[in-house]
N, C-alpha and C positions, 0 to 999 in steps of 0.2 A: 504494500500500500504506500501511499506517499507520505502518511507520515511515520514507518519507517524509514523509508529513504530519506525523508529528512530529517531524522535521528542521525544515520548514517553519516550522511552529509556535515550535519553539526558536528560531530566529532573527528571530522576530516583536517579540521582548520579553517581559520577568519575564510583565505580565499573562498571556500564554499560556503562561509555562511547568508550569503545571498539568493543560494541553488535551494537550501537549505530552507528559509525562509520562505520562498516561494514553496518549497513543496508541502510545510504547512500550511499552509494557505488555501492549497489544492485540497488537500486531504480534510481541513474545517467543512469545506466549499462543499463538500459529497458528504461528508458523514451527515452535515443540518441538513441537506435536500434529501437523501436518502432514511434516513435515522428521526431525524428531530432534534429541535434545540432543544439542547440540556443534557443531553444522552453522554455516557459514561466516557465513550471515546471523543466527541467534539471537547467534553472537557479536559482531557489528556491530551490534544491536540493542541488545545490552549495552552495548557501548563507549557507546551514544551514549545510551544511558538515564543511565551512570555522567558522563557529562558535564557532563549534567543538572544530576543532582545536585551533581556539583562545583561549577558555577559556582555553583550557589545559596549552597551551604554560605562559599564566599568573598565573593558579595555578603553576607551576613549577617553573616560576620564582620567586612568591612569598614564595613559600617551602626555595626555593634559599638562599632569601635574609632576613629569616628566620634564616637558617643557621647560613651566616655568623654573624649575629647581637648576636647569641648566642656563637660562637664560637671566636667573637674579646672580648667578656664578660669574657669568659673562661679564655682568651690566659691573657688579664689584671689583673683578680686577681691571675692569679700562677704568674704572671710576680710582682707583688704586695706583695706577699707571700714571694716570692723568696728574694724582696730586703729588707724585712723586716725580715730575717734571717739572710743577709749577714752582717745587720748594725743595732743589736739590741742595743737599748735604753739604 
């Protein structure tokens, strides 16, 4: 089914969490038209659709906050550099 496959997929790595994502999507899309809303599997579907998204949403923030710890590193030694040009020894 597809959301196996995008089980599968999600444990592939980031690059397929897109293929991933879509194939939840697919698989909500058929369990509510075939099943009904609320049924055991659209909710498992969900859970792992919302998974998904979580883990991205914290790789992103951690990319994030990555960033910045490297770019206040940066800003301090030019800011470092700078005053120790302005008031040499």
């Amino acid at each position: 089914t597809f959301n196996m496959m995008g089980t599968i997929m999600a444990n592939m790595g980031a690059e397929y969490n897109y293929r991933a994502m879509t194939a939840f999507e697919q698989a909500l899309k058929i369990y509510q038209q075939q099943i009904g809303f609320g049924s055991e599997e659209s909710a498992a579907c969900l859970k792992n659709l919302y998974l998904l998204l979580h883990q991205q949403r914290v790789d992103i923030k951690s990319s994030e906050d990555e960033e910045e710890e490297t770019a206040s590193v940066a800003c301090y030694e030019c800011y470092t550099c700078t005053e120790a040009t302005r008031n040499p020894l």
